[in-house]
gemmi code that builds the backbone of each chain (N, CA, C; Angstrom):
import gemmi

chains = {
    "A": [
        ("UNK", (-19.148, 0.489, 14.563), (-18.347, -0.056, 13.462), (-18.798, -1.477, 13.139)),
        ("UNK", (-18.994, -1.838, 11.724), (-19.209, -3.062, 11.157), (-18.070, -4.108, 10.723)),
        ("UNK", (-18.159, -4.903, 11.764), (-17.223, -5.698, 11.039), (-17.608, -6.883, 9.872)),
        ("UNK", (-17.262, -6.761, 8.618), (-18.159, -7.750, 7.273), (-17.278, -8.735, 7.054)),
        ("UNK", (-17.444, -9.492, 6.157), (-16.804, -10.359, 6.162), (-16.294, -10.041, 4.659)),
        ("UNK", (-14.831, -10.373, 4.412), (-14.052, -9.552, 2.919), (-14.998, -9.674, 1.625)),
        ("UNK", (-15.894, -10.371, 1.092), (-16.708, -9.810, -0.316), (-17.491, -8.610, 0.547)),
        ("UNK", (-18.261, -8.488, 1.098), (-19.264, -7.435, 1.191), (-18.550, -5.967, 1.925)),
        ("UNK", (-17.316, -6.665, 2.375), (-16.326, -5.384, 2.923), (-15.636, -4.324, 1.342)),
        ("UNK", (-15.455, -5.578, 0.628), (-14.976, -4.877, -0.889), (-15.685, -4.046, -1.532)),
        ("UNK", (-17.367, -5.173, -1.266), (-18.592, -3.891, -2.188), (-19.057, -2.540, -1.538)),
        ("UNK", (-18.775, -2.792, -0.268), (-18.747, -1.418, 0.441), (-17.904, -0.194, 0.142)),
        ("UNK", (-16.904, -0.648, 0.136), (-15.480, 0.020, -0.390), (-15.272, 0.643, -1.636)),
        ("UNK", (-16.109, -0.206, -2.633), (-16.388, 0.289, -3.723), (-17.642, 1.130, -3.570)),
        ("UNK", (-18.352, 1.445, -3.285), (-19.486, 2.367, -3.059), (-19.153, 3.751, -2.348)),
        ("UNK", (-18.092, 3.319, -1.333), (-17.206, 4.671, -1.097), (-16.852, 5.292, -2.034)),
        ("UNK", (-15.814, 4.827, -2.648), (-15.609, 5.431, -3.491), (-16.086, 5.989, -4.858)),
        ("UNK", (-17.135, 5.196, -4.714), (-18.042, 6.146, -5.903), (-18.874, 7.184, -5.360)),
        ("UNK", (-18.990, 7.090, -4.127), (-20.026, 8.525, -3.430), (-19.095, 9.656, -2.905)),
        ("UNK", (-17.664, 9.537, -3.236), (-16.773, 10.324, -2.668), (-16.469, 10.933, -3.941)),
        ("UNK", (-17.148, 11.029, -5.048), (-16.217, 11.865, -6.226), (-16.016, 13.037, -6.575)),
        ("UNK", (-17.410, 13.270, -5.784), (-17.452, 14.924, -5.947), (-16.745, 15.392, -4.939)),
        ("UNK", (-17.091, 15.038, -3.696), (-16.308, 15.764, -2.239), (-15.991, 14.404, -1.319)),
        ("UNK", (-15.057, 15.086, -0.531), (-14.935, 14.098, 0.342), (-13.985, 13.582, -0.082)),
        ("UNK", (-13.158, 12.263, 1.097), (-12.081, 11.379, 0.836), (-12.276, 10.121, 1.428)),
        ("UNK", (-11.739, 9.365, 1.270), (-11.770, 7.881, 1.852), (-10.260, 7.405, 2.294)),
        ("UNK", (-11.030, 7.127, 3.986), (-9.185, 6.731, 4.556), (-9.275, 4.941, 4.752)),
        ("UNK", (-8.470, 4.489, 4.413), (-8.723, 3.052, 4.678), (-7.168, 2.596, 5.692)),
        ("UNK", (-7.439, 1.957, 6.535), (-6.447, 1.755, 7.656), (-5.923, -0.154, 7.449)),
        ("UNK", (-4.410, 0.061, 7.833), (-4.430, -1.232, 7.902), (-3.815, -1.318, 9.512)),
        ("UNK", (-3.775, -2.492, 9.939), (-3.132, -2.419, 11.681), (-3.276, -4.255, 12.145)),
        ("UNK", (-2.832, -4.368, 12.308), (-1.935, -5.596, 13.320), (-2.723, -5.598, 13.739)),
        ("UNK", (-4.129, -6.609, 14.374), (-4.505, -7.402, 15.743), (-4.639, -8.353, 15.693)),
        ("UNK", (-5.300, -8.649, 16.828), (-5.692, -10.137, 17.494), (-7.155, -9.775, 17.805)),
        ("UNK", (-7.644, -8.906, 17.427), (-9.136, -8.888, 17.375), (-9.898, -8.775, 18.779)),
        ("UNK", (-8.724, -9.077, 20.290), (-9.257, -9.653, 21.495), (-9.163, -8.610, 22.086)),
        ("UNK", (-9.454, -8.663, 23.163), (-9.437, -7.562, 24.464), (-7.657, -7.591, 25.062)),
        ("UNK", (-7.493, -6.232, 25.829), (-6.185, -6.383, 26.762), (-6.359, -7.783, 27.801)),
        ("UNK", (-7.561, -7.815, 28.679), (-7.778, -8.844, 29.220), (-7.533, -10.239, 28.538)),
        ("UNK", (-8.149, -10.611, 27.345), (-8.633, -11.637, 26.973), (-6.999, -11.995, 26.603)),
        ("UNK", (-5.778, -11.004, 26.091), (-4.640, -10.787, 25.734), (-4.005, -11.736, 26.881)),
        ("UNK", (-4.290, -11.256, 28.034), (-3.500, -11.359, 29.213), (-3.370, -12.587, 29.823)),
        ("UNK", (-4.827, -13.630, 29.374), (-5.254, -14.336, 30.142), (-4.368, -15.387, 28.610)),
        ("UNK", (-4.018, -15.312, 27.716), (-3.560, -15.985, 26.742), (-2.532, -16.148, 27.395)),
        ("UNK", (-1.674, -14.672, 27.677), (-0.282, -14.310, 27.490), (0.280, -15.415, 29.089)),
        ("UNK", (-0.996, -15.537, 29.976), (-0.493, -15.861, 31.100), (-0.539, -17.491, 30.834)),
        ("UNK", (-1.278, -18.085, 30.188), (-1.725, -19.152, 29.275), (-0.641, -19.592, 29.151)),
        ("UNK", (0.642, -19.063, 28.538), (1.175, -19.211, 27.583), (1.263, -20.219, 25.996)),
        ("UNK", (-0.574, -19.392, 25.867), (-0.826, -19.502, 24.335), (-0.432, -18.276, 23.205)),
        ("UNK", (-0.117, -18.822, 22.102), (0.252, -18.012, 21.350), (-1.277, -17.057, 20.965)),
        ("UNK", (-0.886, -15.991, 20.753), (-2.072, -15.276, 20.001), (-2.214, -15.138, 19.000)),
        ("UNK", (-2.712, -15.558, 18.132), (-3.036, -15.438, 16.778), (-3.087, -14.145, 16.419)),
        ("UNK", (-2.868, -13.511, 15.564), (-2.658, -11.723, 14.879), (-3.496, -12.128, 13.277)),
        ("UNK", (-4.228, -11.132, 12.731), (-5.070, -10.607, 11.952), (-4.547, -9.773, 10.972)),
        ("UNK", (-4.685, -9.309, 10.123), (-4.544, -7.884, 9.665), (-6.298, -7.138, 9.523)),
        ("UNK", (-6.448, -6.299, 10.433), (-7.781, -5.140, 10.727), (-7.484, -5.043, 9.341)),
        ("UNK", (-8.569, -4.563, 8.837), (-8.740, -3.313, 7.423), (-9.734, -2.552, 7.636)),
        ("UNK", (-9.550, -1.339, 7.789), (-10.755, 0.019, 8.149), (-11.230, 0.552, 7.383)),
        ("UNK", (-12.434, 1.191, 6.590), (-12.118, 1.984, 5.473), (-13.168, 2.928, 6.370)),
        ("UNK", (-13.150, 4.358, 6.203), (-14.076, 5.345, 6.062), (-14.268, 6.728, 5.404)),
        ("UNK", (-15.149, 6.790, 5.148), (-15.472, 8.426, 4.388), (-15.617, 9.676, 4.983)),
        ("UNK", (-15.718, 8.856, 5.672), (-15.915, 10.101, 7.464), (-17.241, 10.386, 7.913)),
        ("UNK", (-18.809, 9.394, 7.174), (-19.822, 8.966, 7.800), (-19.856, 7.776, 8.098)),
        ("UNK", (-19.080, 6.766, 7.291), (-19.277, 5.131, 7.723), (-18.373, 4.771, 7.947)),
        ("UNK", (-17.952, 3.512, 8.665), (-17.042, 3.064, 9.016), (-17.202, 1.343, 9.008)),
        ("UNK", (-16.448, 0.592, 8.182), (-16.702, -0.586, 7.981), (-15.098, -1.068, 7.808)),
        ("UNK", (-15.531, -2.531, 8.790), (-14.248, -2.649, 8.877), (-14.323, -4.387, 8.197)),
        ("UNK", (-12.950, -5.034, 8.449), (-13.153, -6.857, 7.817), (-11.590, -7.583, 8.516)),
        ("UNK", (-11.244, -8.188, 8.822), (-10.419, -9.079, 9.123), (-9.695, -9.857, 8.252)),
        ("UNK", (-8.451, -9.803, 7.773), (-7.639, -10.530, 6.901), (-6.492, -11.311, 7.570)),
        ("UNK", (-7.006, -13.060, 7.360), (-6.469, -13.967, 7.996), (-4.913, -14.141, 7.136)),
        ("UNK", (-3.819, -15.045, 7.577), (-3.019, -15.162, 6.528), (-2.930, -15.981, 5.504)),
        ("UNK", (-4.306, -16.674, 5.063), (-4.455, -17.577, 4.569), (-5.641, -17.027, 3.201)),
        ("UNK", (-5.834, -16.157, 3.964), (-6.719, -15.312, 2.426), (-6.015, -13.969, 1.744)),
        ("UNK", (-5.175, -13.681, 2.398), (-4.749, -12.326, 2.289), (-4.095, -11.944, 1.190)),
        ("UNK", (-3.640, -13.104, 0.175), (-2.584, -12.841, -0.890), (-3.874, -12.366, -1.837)),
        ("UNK", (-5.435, -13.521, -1.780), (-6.449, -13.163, -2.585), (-7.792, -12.222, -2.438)),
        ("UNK", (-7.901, -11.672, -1.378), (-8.274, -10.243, -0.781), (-7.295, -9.244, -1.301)),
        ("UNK", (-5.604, -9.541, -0.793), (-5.015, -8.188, -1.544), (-5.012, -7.937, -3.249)),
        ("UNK", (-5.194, -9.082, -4.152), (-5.814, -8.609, -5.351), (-6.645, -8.240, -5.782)),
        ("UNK", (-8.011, -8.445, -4.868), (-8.849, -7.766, -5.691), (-9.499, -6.226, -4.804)),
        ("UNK", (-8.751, -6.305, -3.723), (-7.992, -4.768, -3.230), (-7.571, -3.678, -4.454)),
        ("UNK", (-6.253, -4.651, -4.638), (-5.929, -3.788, -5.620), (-6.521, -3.517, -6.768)),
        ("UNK", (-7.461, -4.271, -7.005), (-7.990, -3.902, -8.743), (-9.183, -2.934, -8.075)),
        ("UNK", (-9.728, -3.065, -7.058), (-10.659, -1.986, -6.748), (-10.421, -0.683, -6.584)),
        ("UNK", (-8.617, -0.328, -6.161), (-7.888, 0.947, -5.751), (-7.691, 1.568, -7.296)),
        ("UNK", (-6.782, 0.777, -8.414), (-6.947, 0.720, -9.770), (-8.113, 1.612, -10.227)),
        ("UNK", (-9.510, 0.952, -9.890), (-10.255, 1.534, -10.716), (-10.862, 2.400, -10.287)),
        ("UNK", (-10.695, 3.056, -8.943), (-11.001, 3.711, -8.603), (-10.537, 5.435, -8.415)),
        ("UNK", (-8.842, 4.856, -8.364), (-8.274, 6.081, -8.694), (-7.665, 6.634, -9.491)),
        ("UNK", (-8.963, 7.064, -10.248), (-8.817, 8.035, -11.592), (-8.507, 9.167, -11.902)),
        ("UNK", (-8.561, 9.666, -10.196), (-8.144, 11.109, -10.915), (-6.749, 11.529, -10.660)),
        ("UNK", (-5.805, 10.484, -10.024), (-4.221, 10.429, -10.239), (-3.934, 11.427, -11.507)),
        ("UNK", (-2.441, 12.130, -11.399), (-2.270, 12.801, -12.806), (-1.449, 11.590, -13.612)),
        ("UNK", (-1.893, 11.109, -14.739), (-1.000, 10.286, -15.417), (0.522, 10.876, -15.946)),
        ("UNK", (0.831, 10.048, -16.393), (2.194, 10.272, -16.776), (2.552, 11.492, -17.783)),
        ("UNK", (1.740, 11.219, -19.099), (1.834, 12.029, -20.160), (1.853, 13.652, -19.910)),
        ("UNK", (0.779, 13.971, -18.807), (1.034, 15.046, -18.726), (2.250, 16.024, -18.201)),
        ("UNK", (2.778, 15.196, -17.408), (4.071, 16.140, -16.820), (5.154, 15.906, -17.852)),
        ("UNK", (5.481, 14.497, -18.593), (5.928, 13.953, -19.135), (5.983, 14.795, -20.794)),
        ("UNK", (4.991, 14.903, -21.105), (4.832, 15.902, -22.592), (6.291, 16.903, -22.551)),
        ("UNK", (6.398, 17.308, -21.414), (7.464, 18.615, -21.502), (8.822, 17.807, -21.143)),
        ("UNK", (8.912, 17.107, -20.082), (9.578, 16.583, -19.651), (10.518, 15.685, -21.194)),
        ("UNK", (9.303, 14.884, -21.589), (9.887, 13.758, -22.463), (10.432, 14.685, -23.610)),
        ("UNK", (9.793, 15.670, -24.034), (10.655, 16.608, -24.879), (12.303, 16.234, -25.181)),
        ("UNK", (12.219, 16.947, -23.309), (13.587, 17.504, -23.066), (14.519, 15.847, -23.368)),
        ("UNK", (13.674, 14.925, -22.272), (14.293, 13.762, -22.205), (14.877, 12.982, -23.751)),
        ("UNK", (13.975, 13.385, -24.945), (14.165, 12.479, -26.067), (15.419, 13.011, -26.779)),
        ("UNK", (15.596, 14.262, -26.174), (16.998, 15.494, -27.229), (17.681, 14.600, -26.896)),
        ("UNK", (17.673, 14.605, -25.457), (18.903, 13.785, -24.498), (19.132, 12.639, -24.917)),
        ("UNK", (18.628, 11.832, -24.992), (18.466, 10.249, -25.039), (18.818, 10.215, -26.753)),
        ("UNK", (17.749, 11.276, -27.370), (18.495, 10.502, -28.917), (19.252, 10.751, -29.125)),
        ("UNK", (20.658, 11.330, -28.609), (21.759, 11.339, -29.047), (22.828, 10.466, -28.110)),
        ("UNK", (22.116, 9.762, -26.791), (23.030, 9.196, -26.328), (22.290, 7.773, -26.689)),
        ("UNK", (21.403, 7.762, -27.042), (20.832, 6.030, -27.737), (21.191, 5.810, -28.902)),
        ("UNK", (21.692, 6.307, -30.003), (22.042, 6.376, -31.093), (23.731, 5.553, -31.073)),
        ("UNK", (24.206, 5.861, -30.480), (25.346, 5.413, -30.341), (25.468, 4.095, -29.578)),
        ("UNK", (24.338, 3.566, -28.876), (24.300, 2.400, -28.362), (23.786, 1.484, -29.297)),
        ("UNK", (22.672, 1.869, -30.218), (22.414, 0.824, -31.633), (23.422, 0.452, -32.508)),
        ("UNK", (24.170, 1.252, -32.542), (25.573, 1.122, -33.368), (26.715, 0.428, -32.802)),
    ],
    "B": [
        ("UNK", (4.197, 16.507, 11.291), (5.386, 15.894, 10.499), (5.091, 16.469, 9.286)),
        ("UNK", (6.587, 16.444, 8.667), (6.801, 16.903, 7.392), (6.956, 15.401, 6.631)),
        ("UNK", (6.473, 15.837, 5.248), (6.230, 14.668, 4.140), (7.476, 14.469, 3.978)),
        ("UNK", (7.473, 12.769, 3.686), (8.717, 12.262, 3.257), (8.911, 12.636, 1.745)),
        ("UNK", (9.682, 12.656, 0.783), (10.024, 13.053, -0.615), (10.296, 11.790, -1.609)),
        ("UNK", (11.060, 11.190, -0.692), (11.712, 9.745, -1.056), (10.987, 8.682, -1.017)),
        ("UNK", (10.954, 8.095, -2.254), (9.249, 7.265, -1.868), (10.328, 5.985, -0.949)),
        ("UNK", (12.021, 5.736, -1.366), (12.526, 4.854, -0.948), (12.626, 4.625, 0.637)),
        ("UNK", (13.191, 6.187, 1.090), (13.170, 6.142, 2.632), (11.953, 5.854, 3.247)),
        ("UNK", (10.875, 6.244, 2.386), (9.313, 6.549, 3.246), (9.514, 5.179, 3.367)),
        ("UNK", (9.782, 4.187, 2.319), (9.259, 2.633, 2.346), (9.966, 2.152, 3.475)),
        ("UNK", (11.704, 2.141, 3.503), (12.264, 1.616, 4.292), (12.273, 1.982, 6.309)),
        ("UNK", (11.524, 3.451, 6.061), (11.387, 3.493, 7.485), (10.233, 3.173, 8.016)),
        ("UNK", (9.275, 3.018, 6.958), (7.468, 2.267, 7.355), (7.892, 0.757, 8.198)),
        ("UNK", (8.747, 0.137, 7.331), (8.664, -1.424, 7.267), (9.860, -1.694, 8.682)),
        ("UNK", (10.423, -0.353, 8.766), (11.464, -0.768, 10.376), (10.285, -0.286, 11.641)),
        ("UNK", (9.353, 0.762, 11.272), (8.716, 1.902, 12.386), (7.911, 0.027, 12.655)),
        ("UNK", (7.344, -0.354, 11.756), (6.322, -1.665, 12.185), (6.881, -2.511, 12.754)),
        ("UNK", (8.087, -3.136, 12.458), (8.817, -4.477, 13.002), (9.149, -4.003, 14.157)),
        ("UNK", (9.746, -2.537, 14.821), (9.920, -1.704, 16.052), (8.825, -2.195, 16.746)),
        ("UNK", (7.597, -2.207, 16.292), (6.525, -2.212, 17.557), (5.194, -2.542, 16.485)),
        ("UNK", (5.089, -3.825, 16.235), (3.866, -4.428, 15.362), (2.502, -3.945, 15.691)),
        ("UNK", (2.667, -3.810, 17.532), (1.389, -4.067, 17.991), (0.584, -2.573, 17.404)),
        ("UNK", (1.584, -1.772, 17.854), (0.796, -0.191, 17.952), (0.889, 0.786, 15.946)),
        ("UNK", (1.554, -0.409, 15.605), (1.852, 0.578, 14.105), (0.520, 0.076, 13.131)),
        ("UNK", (0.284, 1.248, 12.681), (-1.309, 1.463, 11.299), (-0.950, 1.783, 9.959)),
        ("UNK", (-1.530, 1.494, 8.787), (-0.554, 2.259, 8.230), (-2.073, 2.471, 7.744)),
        ("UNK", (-2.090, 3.960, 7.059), (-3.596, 5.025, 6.877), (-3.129, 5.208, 5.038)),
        ("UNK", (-4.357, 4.835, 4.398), (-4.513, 5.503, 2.868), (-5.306, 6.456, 3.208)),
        ("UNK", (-5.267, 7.893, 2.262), (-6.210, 8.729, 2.378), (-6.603, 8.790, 1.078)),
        ("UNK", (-7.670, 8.643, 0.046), (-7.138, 8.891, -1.276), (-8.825, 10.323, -1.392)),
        ("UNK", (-8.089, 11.235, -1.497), (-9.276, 12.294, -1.966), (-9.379, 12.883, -3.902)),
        ("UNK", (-10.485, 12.083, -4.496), (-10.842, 12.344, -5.520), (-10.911, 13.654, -6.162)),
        ("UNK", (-11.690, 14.710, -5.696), (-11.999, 15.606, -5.943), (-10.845, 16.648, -6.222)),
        ("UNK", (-9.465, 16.353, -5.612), (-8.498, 16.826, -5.487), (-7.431, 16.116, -6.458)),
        ("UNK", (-7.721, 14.959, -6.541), (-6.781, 13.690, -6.991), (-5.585, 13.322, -6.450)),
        ("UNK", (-5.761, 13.543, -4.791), (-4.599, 13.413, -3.944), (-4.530, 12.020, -3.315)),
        ("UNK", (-3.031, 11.475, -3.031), (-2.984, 10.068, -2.113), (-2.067, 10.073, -1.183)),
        ("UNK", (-2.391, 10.108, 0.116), (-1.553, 9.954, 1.192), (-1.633, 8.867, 1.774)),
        ("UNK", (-0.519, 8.487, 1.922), (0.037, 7.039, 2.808), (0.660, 8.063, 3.900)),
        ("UNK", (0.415, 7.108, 5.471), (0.706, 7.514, 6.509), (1.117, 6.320, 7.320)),
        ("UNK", (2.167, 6.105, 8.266), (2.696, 4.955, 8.933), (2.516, 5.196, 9.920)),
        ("UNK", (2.199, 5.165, 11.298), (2.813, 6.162, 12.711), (2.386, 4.727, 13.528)),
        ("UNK", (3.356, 5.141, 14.423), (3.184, 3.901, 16.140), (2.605, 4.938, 17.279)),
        ("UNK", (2.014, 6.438, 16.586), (1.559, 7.202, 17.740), (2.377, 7.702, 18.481)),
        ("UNK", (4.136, 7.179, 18.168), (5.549, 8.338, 18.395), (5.845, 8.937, 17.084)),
        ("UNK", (6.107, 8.246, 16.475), (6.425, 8.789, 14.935), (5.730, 8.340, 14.080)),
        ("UNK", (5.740, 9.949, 13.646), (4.423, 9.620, 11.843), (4.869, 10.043, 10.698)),
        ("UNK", (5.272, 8.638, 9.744), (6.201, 9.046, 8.396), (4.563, 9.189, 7.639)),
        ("UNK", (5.007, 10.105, 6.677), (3.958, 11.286, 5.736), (3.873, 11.144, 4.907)),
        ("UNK", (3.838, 10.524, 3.657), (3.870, 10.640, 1.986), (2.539, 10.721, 0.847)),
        ("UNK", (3.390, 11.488, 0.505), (2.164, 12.408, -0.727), (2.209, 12.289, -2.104)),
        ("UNK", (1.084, 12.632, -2.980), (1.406, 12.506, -4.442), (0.000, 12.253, -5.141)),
        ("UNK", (0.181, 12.957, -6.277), (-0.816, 13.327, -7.351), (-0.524, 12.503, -8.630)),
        ("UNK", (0.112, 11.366, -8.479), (0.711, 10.681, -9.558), (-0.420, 9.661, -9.851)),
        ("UNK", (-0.591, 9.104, -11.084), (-0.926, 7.804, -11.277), (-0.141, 6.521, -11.372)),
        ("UNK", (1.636, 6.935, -11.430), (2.180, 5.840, -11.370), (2.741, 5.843, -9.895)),
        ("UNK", (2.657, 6.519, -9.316), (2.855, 6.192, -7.859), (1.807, 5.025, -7.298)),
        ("UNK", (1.066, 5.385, -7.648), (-0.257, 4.148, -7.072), (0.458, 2.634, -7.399)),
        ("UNK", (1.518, 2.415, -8.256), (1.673, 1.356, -8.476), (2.596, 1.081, -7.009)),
        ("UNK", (3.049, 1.367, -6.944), (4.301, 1.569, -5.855), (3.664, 1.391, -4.106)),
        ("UNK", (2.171, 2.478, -4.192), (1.803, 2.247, -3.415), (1.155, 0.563, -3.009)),
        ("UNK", (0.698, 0.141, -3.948), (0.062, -1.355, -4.064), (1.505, -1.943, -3.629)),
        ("UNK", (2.653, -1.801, -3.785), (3.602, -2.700, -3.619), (3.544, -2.564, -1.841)),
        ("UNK", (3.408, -1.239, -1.237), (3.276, -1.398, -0.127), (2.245, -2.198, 0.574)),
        ("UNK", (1.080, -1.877, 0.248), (-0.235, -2.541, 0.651), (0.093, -4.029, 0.714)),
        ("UNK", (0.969, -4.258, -0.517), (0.955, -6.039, 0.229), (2.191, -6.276, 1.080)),
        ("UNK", (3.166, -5.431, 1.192), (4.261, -5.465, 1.814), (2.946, -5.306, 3.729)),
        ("UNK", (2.897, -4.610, 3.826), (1.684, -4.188, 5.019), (1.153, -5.668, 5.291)),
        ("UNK", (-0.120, -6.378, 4.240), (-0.755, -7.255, 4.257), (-0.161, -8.861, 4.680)),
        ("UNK", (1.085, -8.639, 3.993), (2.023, -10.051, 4.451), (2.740, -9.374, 5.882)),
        ("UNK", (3.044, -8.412, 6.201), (3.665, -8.465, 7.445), (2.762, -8.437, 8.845)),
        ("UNK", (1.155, -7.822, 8.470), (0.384, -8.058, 9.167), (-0.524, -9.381, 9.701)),
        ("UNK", (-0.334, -10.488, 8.125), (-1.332, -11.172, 7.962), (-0.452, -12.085, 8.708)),
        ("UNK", (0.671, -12.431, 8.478), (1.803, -13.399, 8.733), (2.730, -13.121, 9.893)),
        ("UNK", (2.429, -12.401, 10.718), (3.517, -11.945, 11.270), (4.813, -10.602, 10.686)),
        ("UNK", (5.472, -9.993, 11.834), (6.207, -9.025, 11.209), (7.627, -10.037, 11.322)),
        ("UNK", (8.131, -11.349, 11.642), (9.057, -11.735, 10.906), (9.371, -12.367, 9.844)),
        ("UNK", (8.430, -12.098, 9.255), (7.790, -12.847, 8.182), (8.864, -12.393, 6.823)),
        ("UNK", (9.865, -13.409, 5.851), (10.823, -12.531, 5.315), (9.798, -12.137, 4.256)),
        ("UNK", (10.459, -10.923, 3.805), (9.913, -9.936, 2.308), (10.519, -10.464, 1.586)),
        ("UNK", (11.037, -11.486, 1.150), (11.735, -11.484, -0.232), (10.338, -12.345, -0.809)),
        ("UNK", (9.943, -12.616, -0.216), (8.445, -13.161, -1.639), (7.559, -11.969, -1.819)),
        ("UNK", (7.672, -10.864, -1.178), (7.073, -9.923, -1.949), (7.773, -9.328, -3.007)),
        ("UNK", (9.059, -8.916, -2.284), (9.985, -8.061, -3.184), (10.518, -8.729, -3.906)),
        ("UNK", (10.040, -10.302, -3.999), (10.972, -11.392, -5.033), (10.455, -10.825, -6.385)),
        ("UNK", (9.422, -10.291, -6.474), (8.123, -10.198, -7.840), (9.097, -9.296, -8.334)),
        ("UNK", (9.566, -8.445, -7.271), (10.484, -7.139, -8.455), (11.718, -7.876, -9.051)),
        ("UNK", (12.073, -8.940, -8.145), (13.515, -9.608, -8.818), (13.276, -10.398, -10.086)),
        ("UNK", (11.811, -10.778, -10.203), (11.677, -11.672, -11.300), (11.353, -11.336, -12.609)),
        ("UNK", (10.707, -9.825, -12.621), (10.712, -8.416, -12.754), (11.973, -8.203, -13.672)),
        ("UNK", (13.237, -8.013, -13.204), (14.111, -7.875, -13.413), (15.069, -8.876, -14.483)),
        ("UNK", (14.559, -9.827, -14.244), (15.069, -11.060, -15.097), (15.334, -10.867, -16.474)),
        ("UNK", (14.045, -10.641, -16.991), (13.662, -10.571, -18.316), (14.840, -9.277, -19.025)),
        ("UNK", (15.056, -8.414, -18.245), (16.076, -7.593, -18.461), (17.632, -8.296, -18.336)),
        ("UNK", (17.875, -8.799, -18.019), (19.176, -9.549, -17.668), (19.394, -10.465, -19.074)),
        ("UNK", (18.317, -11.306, -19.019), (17.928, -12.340, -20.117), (18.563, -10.975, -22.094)),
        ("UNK", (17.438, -10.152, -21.648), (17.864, -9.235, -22.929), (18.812, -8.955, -22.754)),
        ("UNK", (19.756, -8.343, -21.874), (21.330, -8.646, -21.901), (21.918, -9.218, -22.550)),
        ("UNK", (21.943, -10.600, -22.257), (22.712, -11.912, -22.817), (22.148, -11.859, -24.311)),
        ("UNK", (21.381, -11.422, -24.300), (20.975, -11.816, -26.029), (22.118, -11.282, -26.649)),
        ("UNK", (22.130, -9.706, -26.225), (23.020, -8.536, -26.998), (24.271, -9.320, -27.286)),
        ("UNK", (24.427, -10.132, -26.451), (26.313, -10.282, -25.887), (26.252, -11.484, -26.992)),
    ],
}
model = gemmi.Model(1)
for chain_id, residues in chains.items():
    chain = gemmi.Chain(chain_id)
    for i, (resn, *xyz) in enumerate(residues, 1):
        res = gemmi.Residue()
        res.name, res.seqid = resn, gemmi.SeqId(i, " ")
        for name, pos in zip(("N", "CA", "C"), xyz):
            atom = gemmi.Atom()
            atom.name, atom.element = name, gemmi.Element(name[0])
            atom.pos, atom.b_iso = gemmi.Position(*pos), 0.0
            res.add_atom(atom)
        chain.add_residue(res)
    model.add_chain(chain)
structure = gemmi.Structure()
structure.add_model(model)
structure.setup_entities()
């Protein structure tokens, strides 16, 4: 496992997901550490130093595995452009309109006769 | 485990299963294209909450988790949520505000 540092962990991530379109899935993990060993844990804990905690981020396709470290001091601006990478990536979500076409039908009978009376 | 239904419970028992035990809790995206499926998964390796969906507006919801995850991981799990979940209160404003107009 690679651990990158968050830009080249993102462009990775994005390359997953473009080689996963035809088949395949992409699992991306999040998890609590301290990055250290049980030992290295112990010898803190006996210390009594605090341990600093991380947030891991995992992603894999189920041939690679690349991972990155999110401190709490970057994490608000790693998780945005997270999210704009998840955004554009997942396209093949069913949008709204489609379930919605039948649905909103029904919904607009409903609604225009109980919204009508609220404009008034 | 069986899938949660409730995207509300799934949320509220993710964010207790983690503060229960920070050290050992993950939380897993699966997102498979080809299918257009997205699973979020929480587990401490005793219990594993399940949630599913073919939506595109679920993904929004899911991002609300991802940073709910990201601040409780990045910061600690006593870390309060109301600056995440403040965004939905502020969110909300603008609706309140159109209220008062009406009145």
């Amino acid at each position: 496992m690679v651990l990158l540092q968050l830009d080249p962990f993102l462009n990775e991530l994005t390359s997953m997901f473009e080689r996963s379109t035809e088949k395949g899935s992409v699992w991306v993990t999040l998890k609590r550490s301290s990055l250290k060993s049980k030992v290295q844990k112990n010898k803190l804990a006996t210390a009594g130093e605090a341990i600093e905690y991380r947030c891991l981020i995992r992603a894999t396709d189920g041939k690679k595995t690349i991972s990155a470290s999110v401190g709490p001091k970057d994490h608000q601006r790693f998780q945005a452009s997270y999210a704009t990478i998840l955004k554009a990536h997942m396209t093949a979500l069913k949008k709204r309109e489609r379930k919605d076409k039948k649905k909103s039908a029904e919904i607009e009978k409903r609604e225009g006769s109980s919204k009508r009376p609220k404009k008034s | 485990m069986v899938y949660i239904t409730s995207w509300d419970e799934f949320l509220d028992r993710s964010v207790q299963l983690f503060r229960a035990d920070p050290d050992s809790t993950r939380y897993v995206m699966k997102y498979r294209h080809c299918d257009g499926k997205l699973v979020l998964k929480v587990t401490d390796n005793r219990q594993c909450l399940k949630y599913k969906t073919d939506q595109a507006q679920e993904a929004k919801k899911m991002e609300k988790l991802n940073n709910i995850f990201f601040t409780l991981m990045a910061r600690g799990p006593e870390v309060d949520l109301s600056e995440v979940t403040g965004k939905e209160q502020t969110d909300a404003q603008p609706v309140k505000k159109g209220r008062g107009r009406k009145q």
